[in-house]
C-alpha positions as CSV (number, residue, x, y, z in Angstrom):
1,X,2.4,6.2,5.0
2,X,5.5,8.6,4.8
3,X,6.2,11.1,7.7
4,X,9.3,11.8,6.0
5,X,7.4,13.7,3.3
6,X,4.0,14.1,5.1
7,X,2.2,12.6,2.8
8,X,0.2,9.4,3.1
9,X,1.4,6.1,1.9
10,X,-1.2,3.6,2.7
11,X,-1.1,2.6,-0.6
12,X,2.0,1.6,-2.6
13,X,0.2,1.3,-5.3
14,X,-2.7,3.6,-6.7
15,X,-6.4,3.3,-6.5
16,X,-8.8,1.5,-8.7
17,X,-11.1,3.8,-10.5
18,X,-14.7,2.9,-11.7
19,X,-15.6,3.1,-15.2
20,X,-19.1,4.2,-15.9
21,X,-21.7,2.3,-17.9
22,X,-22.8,4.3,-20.9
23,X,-25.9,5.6,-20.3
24,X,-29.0,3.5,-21.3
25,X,-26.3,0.6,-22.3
26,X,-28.8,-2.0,-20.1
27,X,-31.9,-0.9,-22.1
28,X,-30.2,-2.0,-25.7
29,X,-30.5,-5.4,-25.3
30,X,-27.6,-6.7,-23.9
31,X,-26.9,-9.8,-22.4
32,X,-27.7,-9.9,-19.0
33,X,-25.4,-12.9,-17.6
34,X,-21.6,-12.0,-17.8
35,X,-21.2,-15.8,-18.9
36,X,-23.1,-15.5,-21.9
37,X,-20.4,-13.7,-23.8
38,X,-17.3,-14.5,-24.6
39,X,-14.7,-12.0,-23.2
40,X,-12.8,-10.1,-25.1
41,X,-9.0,-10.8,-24.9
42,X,-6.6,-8.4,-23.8
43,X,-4.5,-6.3,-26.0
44,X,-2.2,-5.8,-23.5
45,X,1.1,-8.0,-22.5
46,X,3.0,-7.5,-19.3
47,X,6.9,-6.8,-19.7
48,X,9.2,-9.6,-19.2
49,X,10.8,-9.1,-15.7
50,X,14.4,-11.1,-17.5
51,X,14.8,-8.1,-19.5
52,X,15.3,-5.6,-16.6
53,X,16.6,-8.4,-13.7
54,X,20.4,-8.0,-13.1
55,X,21.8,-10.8,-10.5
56,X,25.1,-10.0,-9.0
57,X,27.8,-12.6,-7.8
58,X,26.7,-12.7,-4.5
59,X,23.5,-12.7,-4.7
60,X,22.2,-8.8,-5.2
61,X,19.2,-8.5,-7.4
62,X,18.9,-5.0,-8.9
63,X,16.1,-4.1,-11.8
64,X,17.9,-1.2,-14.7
65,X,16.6,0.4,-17.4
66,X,18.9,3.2,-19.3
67,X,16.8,6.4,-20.7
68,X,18.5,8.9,-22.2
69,X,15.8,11.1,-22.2
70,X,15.4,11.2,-18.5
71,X,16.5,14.5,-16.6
72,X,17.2,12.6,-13.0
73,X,18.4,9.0,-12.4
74,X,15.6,7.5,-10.2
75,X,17.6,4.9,-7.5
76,X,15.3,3.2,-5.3
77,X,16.5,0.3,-2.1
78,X,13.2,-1.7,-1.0
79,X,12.9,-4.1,2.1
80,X,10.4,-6.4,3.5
81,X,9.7,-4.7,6.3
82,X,7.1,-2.2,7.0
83,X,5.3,-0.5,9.2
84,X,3.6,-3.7,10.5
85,X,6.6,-5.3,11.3
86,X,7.2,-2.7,14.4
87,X,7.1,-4.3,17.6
88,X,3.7,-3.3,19.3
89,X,5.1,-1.1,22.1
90,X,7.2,0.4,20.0
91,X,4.9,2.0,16.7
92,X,7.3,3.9,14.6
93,X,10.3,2.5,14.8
94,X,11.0,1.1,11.2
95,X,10.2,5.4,10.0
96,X,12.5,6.3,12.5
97,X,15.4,4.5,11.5
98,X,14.8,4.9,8.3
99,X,14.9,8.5,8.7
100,X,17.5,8.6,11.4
101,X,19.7,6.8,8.6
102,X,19.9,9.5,6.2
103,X,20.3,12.7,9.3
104,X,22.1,10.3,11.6
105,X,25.6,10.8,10.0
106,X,27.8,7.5,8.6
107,X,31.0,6.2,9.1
108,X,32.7,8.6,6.7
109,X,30.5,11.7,7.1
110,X,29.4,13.6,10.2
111,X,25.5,14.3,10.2
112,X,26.6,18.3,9.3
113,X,28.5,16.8,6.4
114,X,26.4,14.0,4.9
115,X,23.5,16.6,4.4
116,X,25.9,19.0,3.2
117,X,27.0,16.6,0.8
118,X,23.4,15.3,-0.2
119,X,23.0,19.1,-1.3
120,X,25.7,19.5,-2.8
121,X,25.4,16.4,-5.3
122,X,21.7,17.8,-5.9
123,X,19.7,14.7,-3.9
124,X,16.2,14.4,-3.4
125,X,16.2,11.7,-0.5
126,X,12.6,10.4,0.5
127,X,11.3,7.7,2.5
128,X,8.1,5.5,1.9
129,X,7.4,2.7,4.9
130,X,4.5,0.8,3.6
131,X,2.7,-2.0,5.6
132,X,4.6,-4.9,4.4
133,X,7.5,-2.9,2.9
134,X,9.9,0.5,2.7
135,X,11.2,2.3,-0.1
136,X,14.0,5.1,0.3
137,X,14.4,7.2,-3.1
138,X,16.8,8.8,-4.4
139,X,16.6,11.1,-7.5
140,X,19.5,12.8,-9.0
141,X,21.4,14.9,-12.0
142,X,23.2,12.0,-14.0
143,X,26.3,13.3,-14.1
144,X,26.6,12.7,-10.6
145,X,25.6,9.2,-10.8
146,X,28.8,7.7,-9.0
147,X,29.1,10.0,-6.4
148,X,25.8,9.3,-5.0
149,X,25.6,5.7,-5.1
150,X,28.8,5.7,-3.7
151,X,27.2,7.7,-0.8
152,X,24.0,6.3,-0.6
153,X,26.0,3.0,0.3
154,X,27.2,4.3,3.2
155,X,23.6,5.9,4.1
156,X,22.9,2.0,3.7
157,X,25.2,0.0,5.0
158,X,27.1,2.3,7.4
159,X,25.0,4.3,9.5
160,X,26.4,5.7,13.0
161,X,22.8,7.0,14.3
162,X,24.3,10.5,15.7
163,X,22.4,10.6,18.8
164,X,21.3,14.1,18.5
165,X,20.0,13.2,15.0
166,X,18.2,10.6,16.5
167,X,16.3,13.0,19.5
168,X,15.8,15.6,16.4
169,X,14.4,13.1,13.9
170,X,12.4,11.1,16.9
171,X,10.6,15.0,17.7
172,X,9.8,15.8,13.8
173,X,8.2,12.5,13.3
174,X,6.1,12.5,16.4
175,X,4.9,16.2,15.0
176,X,4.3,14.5,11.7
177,X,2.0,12.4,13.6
178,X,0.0,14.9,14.7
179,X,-0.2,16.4,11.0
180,X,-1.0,13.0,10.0
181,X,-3.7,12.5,12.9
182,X,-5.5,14.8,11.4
183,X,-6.0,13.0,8.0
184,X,-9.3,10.8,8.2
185,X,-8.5,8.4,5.4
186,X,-5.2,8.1,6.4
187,X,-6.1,6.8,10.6
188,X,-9.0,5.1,9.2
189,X,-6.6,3.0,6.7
190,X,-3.9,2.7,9.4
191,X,-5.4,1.1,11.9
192,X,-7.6,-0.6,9.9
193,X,-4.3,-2.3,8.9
194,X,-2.9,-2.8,12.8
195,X,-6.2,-4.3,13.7
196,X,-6.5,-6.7,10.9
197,X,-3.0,-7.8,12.2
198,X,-3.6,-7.9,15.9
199,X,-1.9,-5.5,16.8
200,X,-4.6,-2.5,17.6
201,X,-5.3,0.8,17.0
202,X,-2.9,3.8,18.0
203,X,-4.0,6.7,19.0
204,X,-1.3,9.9,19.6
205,X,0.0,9.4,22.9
206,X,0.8,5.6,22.2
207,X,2.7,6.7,18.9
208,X,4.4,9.7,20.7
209,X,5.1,7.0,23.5
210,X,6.4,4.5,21.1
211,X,8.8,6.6,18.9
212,X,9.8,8.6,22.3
213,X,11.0,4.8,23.8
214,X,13.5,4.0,20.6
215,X,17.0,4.3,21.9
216,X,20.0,3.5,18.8
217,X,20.0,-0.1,20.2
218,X,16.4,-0.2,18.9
219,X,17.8,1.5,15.5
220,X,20.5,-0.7,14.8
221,X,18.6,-3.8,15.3
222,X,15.9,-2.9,12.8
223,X,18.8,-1.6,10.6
224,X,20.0,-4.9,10.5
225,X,17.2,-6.9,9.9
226,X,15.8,-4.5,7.5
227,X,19.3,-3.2,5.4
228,X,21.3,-6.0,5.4
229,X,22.8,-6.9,1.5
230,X,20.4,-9.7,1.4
231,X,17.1,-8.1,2.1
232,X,17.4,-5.7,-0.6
233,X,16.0,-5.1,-3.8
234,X,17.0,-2.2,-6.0
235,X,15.7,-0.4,-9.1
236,X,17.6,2.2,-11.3
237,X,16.6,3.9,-14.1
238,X,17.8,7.0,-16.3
239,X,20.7,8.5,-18.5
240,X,22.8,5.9,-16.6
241,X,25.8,4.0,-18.2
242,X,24.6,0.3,-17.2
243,X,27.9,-1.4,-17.4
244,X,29.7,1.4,-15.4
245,X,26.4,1.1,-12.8
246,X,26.8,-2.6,-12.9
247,X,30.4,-2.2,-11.6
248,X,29.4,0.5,-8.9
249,X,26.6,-2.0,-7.4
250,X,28.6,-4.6,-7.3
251,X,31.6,-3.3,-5.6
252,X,29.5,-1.0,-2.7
253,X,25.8,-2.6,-2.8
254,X,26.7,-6.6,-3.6
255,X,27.8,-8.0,0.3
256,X,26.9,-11.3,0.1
257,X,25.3,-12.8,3.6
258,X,22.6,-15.5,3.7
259,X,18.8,-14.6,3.1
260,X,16.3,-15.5,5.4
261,X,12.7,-15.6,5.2
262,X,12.2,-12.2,6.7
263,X,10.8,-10.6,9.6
264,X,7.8,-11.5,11.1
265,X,4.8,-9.8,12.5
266,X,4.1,-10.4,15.9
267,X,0.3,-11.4,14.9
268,X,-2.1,-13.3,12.1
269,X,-4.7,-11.7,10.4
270,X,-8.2,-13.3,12.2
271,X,-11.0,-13.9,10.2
272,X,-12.8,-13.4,13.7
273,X,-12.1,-9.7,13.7
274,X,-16.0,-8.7,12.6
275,X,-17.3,-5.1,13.8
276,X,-17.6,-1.9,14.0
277,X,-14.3,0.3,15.4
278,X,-14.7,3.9,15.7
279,X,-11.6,6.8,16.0
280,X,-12.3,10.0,16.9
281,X,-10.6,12.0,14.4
282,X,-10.6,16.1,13.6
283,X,-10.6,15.9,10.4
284,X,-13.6,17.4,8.3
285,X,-14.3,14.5,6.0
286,X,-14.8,11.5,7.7
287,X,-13.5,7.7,6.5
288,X,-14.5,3.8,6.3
289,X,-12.3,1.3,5.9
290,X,-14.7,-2.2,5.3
291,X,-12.9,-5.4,4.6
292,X,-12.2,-8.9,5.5
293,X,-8.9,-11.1,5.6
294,X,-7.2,-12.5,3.0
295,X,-8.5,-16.6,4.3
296,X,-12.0,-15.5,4.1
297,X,-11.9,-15.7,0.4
298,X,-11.6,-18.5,-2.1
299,X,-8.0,-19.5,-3.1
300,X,-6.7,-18.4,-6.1
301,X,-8.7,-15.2,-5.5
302,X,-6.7,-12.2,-6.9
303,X,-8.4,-11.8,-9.8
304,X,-12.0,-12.0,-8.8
305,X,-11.1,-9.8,-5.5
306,X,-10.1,-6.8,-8.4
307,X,-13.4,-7.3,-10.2
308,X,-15.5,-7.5,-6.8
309,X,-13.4,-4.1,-5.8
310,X,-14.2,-2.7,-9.1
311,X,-18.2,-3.9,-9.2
312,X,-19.1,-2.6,-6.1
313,X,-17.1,0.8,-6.9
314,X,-18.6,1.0,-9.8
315,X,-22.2,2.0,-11.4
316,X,-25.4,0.1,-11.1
317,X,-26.4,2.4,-8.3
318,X,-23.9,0.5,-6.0
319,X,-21.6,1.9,-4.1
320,X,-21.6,5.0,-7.0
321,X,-24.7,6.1,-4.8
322,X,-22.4,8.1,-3.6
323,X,-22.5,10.3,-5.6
324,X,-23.6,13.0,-3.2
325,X,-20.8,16.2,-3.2
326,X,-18.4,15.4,-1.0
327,X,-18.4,11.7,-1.2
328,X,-16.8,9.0,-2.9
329,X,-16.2,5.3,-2.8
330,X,-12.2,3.6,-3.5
331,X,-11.0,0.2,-3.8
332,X,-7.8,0.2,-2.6
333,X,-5.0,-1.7,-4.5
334,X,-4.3,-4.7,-5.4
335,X,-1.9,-6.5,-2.6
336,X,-1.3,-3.3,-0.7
337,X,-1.1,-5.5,2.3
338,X,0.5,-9.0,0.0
339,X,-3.0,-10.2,-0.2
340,X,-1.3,-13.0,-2.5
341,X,0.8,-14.4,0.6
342,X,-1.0,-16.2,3.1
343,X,-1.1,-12.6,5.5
344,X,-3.2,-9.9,4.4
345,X,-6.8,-8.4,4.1
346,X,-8.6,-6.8,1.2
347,X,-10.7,-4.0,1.8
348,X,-12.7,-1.3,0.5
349,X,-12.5,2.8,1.6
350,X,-15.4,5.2,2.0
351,X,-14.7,8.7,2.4
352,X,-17.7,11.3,2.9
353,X,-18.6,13.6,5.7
354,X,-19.1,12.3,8.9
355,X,-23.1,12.5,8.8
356,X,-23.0,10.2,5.8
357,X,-20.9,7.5,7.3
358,X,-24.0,5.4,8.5
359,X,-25.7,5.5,5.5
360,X,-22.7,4.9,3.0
361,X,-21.8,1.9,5.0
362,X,-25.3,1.0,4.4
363,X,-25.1,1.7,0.7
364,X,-21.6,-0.2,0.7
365,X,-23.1,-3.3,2.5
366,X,-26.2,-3.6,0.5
367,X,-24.2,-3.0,-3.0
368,X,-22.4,-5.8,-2.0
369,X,-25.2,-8.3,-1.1
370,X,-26.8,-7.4,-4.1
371,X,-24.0,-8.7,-6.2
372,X,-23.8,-12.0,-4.5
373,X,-27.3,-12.8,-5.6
374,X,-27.4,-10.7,-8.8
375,X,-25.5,-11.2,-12.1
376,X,-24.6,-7.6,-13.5
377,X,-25.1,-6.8,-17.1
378,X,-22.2,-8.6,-18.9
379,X,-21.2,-4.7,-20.2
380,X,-20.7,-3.8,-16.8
381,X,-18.6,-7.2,-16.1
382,X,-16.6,-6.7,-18.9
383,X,-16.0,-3.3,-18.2
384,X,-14.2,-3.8,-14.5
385,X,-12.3,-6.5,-16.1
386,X,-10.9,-4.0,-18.4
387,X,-10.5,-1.4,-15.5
388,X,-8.4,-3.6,-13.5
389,X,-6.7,-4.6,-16.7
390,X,-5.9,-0.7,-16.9
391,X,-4.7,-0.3,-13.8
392,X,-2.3,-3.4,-13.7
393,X,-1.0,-2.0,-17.5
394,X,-0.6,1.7,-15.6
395,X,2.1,-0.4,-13.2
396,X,4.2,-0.1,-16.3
397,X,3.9,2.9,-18.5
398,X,7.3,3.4,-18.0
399,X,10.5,1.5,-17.7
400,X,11.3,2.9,-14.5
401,X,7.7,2.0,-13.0
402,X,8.1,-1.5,-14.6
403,X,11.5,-1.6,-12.5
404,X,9.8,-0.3,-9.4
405,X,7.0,-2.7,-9.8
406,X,8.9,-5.8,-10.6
407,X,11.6,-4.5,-7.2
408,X,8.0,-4.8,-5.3
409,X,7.3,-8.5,-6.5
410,X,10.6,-9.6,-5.2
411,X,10.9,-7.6,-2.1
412,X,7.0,-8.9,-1.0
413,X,8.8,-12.6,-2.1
414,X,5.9,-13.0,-4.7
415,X,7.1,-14.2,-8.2
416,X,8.5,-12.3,-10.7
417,X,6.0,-13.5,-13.3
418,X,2.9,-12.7,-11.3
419,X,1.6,-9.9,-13.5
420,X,1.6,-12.4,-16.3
421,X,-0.2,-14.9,-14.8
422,X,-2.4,-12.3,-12.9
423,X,-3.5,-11.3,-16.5
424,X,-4.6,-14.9,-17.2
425,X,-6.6,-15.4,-14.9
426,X,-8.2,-12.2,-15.0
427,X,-9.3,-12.7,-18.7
428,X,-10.9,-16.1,-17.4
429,X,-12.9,-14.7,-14.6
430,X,-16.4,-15.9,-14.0
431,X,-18.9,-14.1,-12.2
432,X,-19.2,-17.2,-10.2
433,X,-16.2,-16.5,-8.7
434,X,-16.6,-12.6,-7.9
435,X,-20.1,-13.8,-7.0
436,X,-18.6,-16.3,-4.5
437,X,-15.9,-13.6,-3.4
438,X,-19.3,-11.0,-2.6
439,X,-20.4,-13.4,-0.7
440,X,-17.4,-14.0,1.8
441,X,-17.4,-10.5,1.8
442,X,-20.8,-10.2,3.6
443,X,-20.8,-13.5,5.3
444,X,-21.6,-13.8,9.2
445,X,-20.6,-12.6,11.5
446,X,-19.8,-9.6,9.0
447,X,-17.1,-7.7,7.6
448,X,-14.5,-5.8,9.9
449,X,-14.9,-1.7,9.7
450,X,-12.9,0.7,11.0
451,X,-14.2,4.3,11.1
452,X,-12.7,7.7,11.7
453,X,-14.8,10.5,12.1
454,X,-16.3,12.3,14.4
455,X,-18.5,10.3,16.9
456,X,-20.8,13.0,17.5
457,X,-21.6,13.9,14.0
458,X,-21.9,10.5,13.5
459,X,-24.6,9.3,16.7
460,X,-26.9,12.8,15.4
461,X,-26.7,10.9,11.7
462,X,-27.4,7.9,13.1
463,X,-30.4,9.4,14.8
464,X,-31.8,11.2,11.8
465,X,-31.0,8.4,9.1
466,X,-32.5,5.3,11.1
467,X,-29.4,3.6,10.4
468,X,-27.1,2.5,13.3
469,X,-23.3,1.3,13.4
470,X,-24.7,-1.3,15.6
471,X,-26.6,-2.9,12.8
472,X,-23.5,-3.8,10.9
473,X,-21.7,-5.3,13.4
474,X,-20.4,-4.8,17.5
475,X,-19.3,-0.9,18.1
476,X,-16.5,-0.4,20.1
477,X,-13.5,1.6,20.9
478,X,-16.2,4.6,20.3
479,X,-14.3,6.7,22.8
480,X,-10.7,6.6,20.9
């Protein structure tokens, strides 16, 4: 999510696609049970995270690759703390600070100034707050390189919240709500997210309510827990002169201070969260978002999770029934929500019009069942393992993403050779285990769904189809 930019962020990471089967590949004889085959090993090796880690004297951890091809050094600061780490009266507050900290002014530059300056040194500024954690951006010319860390470190560190910056930045983002309101995936996704976490759905007035309640005291608290030296990771890559960086990040970025375990959220995910939950939104596609928690699914489940994602994504006539125009099924990412710590929830997207909802939830649902009893061809099996093999390798196509990626690991606390070992045991997979992770999926009393569409469109499908909400689960919060 990013209402600094407008565009949605649910997903730090990008979406699984499904690779099809090639046609008639079941009807030449193949091996029906993935297990009869051996599978293939992967060509593929994750980068070592030692070769791009930089640890400072006091404790600052900074990812940095040099490319001298590069037109614009990338800079990125992440912290553990995201949108689901707002207090629940007060949604918004971790984008509002964040963006409040770059118009706000600093201790050595006026509001005017800093963005004077920011244009000046040729900045592109940009904020990304992400469930579990936010990224601000930087991109600039190389030659400028000093100038702008050395500012950015007062953007950091020294912010003075201008409190006519604040009012200013507090309006745009509560009209980037509205903006964003009107996105189905994105409220669908959202909430799906607060719910999961206990912390329910927001509509418009309780956003506008919350971000319209943050005074600076508000701001500087969050500031502090989220910006302070030892919550930070950061990732640089370009036409950058390491040692000279080195000495710039050490001097302005490296403070020293004690790390903690980070924030909290006020609630745990609850397996107990089963039903239906539909927002009314005006938006002309409509979406799903079906999942469970994290706990509902066998440990050391990663792997298998992907595979399921992928499977039920994928061909077979599962959830690629939906093929119908304006349709289309999306496993969202790998650990978007830190589904390897012991908070977080997996789930699957459906986006269609809103007279398909009922019967691609159907669809979804039964594709699903189906591959808790049924063993796909071992093709197919091998196939989504190479998908999500894909998709972890497109992590790192570049240096710079490789920095990003590995700045994500440590920021989320998981470790630094994760990938690796995520590889592993992805090549080992056993359709008992995906099998076994289809059927947590669909286990009583049923996965949680959050829908946003519109409820009328949706009660006159529901009507014509046969197919009711109801029969997936307990409808409520119908009237949002």
């Amino acid at each position: 999510m990013n209402l600094i930019r407008l565009i949605p962020g649910i997903a730090a990471l990008a979406a699984l696609a499904a690779v099809p089967v090639p046609a008639g590949a079941q009807d030449r004889g193949l091996p029906q049970a993935p297990e009869s085959i051996e599978p293939s090993p992967f060509s593929w090796q994750c980068p070592a995270p030692e070769s791009l880690r930089r640890v400072f004297p006091k404790g600052l951890v900074a990812y940095m690759s040099q490319d001298k091809t590069a037109s614009a050094v990338s800079f990125r600061i992440f912290t553990g703390r995201g949108s689901l780490h707002d207090p629940k009266a007060k949604p918004g507050l971790m984008h509002t600070t964040c963006a409040s900290m770059i118009s706000g002014g600093t201790s050595m530059w006026s509001p005017s100034h800093l963005a004077r300056q920011i244009d000046l040194l040729g900045v592109v500024l940009a904020v990304d707050v992400h469930p579990l954690h936010t990224v601000i951006s930087a991109e600039f010319p190389p030659e400028n390189t000093r100038k702008v860390l050395f500012l950015i470190a007062d953007i950091i560190f020294s912010p003075t919240f201008d409190s006519n910056a604040v009012e200013a930045e507090k309006a745009r983002i509560t009209q980037g709500f509205v903006r964003m309101a009107a996105d189905a995936e994105w409220t669908a996704c959202m909430n799906h997210e607060r719910i999961a976490f206990g912390l329910g759905p927001v509509d418009f007035a309780s956003w506008a309510s919350g971000v319209g309640s943050v005074e600076r005291k508000d701001l500087k608290q969050c500031h502090t827990q989220a910006f302070s030296a030892p919550a930070i990771v950061l990732s640089i890559s370009g036409d950058i002169d390491e040692k000279g960086v080195m000495d710039i990040l050490e001097y302005k970025f490296d403070m020293g201070g004690q790390k903690d375990k980070g924030p909290e959220i006020d609630a745990q995910p609850s397996p107990q969260d089963a039903g239906v939950r539909l927002l009314r939104s005006k938006s002309r596609a409509a979406c799903a978002a079906v999942g469970r928690v994290a706990q509902s699914f066998p440990a050391d489940r990663q792997p298998a999770l992907d595979v399921f994602g992928t499977l039920v994504s994928g061909p077979r006539g599962r959830a690629a029934a939906f093929g119908k125009a304006g349709s289309r099924a999306a496993r969202l990412p790998m650990r978007t929500l830190g589904i390897e710590a012991a908070r977080g929830i997996m789930y699957l997207r459906v986006v269609c019009p809103s007279s398909d909802i009922p019967l691609r939830l159907r669809e979804l649902i039964d594709a699903a069942r189906r591959l808790a009893s049924e063993e796909p061809a071992a093709r197919e099996f091998e196939t989504a393992r190479k998908t999500v093999e894909s998709h972890v390798q497109s992590l790192f196509a570049t240096r710079s993403l490789a920095c990003d990626a590995f700045a994500s690991l440590e920021v989320l606390r998981l470790p630094a050779g994760f990938y690796s070992s995520y590889l592993a045991r992805l090549g080992s997979v056993t359709f008992e285990e995906v099998r076994a992770v289809a059927s947590a999926f669909v286990a009583e009393p049923g996965p949680m769904i959050t829908i946003a569409g519109d409820p009328d469109s949706i009660a006159d499908a529901e009507i014509e189809s046969g197919i009711k909400l109801s029969d997936l689960g307990k409808v409520t919060s119908r009237k949002e």
